[in-house]
C-alpha positions, 0 to 999 in steps of 0.5 A, spaced: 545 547 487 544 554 491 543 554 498 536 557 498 534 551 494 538 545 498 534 549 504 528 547 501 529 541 499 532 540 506 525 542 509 521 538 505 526 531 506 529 530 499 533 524 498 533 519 492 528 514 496 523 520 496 526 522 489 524 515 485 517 515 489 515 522 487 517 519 480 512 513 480 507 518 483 508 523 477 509 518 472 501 515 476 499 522 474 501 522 468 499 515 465 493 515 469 488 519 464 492 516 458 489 510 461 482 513 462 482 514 455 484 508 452 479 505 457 473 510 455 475 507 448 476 501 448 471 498 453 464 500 453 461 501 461 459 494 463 466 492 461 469 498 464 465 497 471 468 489 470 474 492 469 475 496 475 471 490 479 477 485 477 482 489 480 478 489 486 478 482 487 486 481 485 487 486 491 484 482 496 492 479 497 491 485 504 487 480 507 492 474 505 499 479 507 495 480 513 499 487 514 506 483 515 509 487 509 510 494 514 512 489 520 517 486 515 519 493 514 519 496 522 522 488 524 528 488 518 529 496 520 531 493 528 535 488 525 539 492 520 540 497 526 543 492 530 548 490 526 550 496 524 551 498 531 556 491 532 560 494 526 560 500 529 564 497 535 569 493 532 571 489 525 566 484 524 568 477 520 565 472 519 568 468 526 565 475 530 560 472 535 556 478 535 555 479 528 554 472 527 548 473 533 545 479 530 546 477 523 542 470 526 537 474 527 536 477 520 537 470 517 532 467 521 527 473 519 527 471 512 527 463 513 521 464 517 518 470 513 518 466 506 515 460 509 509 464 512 507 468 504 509 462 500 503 458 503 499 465 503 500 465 495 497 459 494 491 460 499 491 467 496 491 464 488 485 459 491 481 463 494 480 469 490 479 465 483 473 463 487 471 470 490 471 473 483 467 466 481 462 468 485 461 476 484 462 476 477 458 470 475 451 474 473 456 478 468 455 478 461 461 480 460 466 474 458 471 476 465 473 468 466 480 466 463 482 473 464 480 473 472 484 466 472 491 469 468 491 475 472 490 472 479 496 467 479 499 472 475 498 476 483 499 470 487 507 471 484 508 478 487 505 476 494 510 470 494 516 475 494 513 481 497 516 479 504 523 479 500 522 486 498 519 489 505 526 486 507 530 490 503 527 496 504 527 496 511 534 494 511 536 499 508 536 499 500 529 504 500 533 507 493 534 500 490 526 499 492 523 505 489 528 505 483 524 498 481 517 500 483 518 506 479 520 501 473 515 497 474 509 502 474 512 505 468 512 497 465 505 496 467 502 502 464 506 500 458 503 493 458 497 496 460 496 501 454 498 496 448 493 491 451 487 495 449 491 498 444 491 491 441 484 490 443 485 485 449 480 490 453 480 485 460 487 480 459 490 487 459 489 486 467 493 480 466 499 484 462 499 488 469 499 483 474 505 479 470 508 485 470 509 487 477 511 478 478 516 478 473 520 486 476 518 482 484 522 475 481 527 480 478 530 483 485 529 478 489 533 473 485 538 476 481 539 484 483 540 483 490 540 475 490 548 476 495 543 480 500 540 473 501 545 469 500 549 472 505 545 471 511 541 464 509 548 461 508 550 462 516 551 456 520 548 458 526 544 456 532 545 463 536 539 466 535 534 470 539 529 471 535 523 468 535 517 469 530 512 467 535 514 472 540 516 477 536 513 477 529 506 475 532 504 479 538 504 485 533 502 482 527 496 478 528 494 486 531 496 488 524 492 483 521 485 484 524 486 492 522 488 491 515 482 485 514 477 490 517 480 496 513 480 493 506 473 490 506 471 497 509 474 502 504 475 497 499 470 494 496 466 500 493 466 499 485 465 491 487 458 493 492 455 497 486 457 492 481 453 486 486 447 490 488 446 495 482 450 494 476 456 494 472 454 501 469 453 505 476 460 502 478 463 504 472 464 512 474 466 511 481 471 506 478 474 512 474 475 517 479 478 511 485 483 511 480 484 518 481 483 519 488 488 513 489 493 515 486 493 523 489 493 518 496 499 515 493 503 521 493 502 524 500 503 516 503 510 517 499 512 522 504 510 517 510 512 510 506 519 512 504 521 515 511 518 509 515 524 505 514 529 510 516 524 511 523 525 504 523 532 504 523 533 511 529 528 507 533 532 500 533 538 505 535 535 508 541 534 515 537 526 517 538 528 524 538 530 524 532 525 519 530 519 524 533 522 530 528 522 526 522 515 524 522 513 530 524 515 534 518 513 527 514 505 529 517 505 535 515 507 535 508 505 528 507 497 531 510 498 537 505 499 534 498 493 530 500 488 536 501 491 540 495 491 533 491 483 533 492 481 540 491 485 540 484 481 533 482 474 537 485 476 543 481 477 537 474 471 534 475 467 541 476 470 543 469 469 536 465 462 539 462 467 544 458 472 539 455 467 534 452 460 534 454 458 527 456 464 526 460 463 528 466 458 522 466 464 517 467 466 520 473 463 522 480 459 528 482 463 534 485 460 533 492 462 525 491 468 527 491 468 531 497 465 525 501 471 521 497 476 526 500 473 526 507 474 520 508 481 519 505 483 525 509 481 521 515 484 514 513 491 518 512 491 521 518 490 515 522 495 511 517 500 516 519 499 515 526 499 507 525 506 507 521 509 510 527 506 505 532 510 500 527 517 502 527 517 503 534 516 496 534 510 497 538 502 493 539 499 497 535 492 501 536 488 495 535 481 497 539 481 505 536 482 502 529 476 497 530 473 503 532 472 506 527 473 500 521 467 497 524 462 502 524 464 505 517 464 497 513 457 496 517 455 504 513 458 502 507 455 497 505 449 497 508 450 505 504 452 501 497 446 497 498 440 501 499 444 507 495 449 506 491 454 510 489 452 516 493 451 511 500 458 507 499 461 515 499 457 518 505 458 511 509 465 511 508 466 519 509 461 518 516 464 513 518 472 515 518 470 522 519 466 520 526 469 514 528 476 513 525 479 519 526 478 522 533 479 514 536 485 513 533 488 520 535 487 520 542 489 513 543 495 515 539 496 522 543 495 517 549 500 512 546 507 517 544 506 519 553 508 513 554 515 511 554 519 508 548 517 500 548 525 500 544 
């Protein structure tokens, strides 16, 4: 590899975690209008907006995770540090107090982690067949089996997803996103052979088994000795306390990912409920375009985040600052690119096959989309530094601007559809969440480092 090309890559924070993400990105953007077509084939508009309100309903596992997964990450990365920090010092064995102390640390995280989404599984599994019970229920479509395979199906995922946060925050962010990419590969598989074979909804029940079975896979075969090795201490030597530590920032977490979810993403289920499955159908389309480009530039954010985590837990915030500098940058210019290349698609639509622009959104709908997505990116970069400092996070600068846009979007979706859920989310990210969050955050990075 020439020197230019390593200068280059060294600029844009190349390694093999960034690698496997952009792949899972790549191959996002490469299944996602394969799947459009066999969408636009298999299933009529009804079923389409059906369809995209499932997956809607299954997404409601953020309100049961509660934002613990990126604790996870920040709260494994402080632990991995300081054990690294004790083999650094010495040559720890298993009668090594101090290993055993920081080790202690990382069994109790797990213990008290599987605990905590084990019982969210169940209520998550519970709770959501009701939920999709009674959005769907003026449905003519037939969506009853298929909604009460796929969330059990989910609710799996959502049992070990504490597991998979852990081991990306302690270290092992290739082994993650190598199996992610396999499991996104996997589900578009499933997915296309579904509606291939004429199942149309239950393909959504392939997709979910999909994600459980590759999650099972990691945590109970491939990197089973990571558990083992802390769960099998015999130890009392512990500091660590899930109230003390975990909660304080957690429940702060929750309350914003509670409030963000029902604010950004509920918008094909507001227009299937007040309007129609047809109305939803488009808007549906074009989520899982614009989705997917967010996707690529939180790549850059999620697969630095950990590293941060770890340099925070180390006591090197310069460091730490630089890294995410640089991962805003990019991260917010892929972002910008992403939408004015899916503006400019939709733009030509009418010149591939006359009638299809009608399955996605206006042009100017795509610009409310992106406002609206430019903002949240900005204040989700803001909010995963926060994070890996260990630190409270931005609670009353998040309301602000979550509240505000949940009360514009639904209220929009109700009296105006599409256009009204799309102008209240553009509104209320652009006015609100973003400059609220921006300065709480500038007043946040004066303050000295919490670590």
């Amino acid at each position: 590899m020439n020197s230019a090309l390593k200068k280059i890559l060294h600029r844009l924070q190349w390694d093999e975690t960034l690698g496997y993400a952009l792949l899972t990105r790549l191959w996002q953007a490469i299944s996602g209008p394969i799947t459009i077509v066999f969408l636009i084939e298999s299933l009529d508009l009804s079923e389409q907006g059906i369809y995209y309100s499932i997956i809607g309903i299954v997404g409601i596992q953020a309100y049961f995770e509660l934002g613990l997964i990126n604790v996870l990450v920040s709260q494994s990365g402080h632990a991995t540090a300081a054990i690294s920090l004790v083999n650094q010092k010495s040559n720890p064995s298993e009668n090594d107090k101090a290993w055993i102390h920081a080790a202690t640390r990382m069994r109790d995280l797990i213990r008290a982690s599987t605990r905590w989404f084990s019982v969210a599984a169940i209520l998550y599994a519970i709770i959501a067949i009701i939920f999709g019970w009674l959005t769907l229920s003026d449905s003519q479509t037939s969506w009853q089996l298929p909604l009460l395979a796929a969330i059990p199906a989910a609710a799996v995922a959502v049992a070990f997803a504490p597991s998979i946060a852990i081991l990306e925050g302690a270290g092992f962010r290739d082994l993650i996103y190598r199996y992610r990419l396999g499991q996104m590969v996997l589900g578009s598989l499933a997915v296309w052979a579904a509606l291939f074979s004429g199942l149309k909804l239950w393909s959504l029940v392939l997709a979910s088994m999909t994600q459980a079975m590759v999650a099972a896979y990691i945590v109970l075969y491939s990197k089973r000795s990571f558990f083992t090795q802390y769960l099998n201490i015999d130890s009392q030597d512990s500091t660590f306390a899930w109230m003390r530590e975990v909660v304080p920032v957690q429940w702060r977490v929750a309350l914003i990912t509670a409030s963000f979810h029902f604010a950004t993403q509920f918008f094909t289920i507001i227009v299937c409920t007040f309007h129609s499955d047809s109305e939803a159908a488009p808007l549906g389309m074009t989520l899982s375009i614009s989705s997917a480009i967010q996707m690529v530039a939180l790549a850059w954010v999620q697969t630095k985040y950990p590293l941060v985590a770890i340099h925070h837990g180390k006591g090197d915030r310069e460091t730490a600052g630089t890294l995410w500098r640089q991962t805003a940058v990019i991260s917010t210019i892929l972002l910008v690119t992403g939408f004015a290349a899916l503006v400019a698609i939709v733009l030509f639509l009418p010149n591939v096959k006359p009638g299809l622009e009608t399955r996605f959104l206006e042009p100017l709908q795509v610009i409310l989309l992106a406002i609206g997505a430019l903002a949240n990116h900005i204040a989700a970069i803001q909010g995963f530094y926060v994070l890996a400092m260990k630190a409270k996070p931005l609670l009353a600068a998040s309301l602000f601007g979550s509240i505000p846009t949940a009360i514009a979007v639904w209220c929009g979706g109700y009296y105006f559809s599409t256009s009204g859920v799309l102008f209240g989310y553009a509104m209320g990210m652009g006015l609100f969440l973003a400059p609220a969050h921006t300065w709480a955050y500038i007043q946040f990075r004066r303050k000295p480092s919490p670590t």
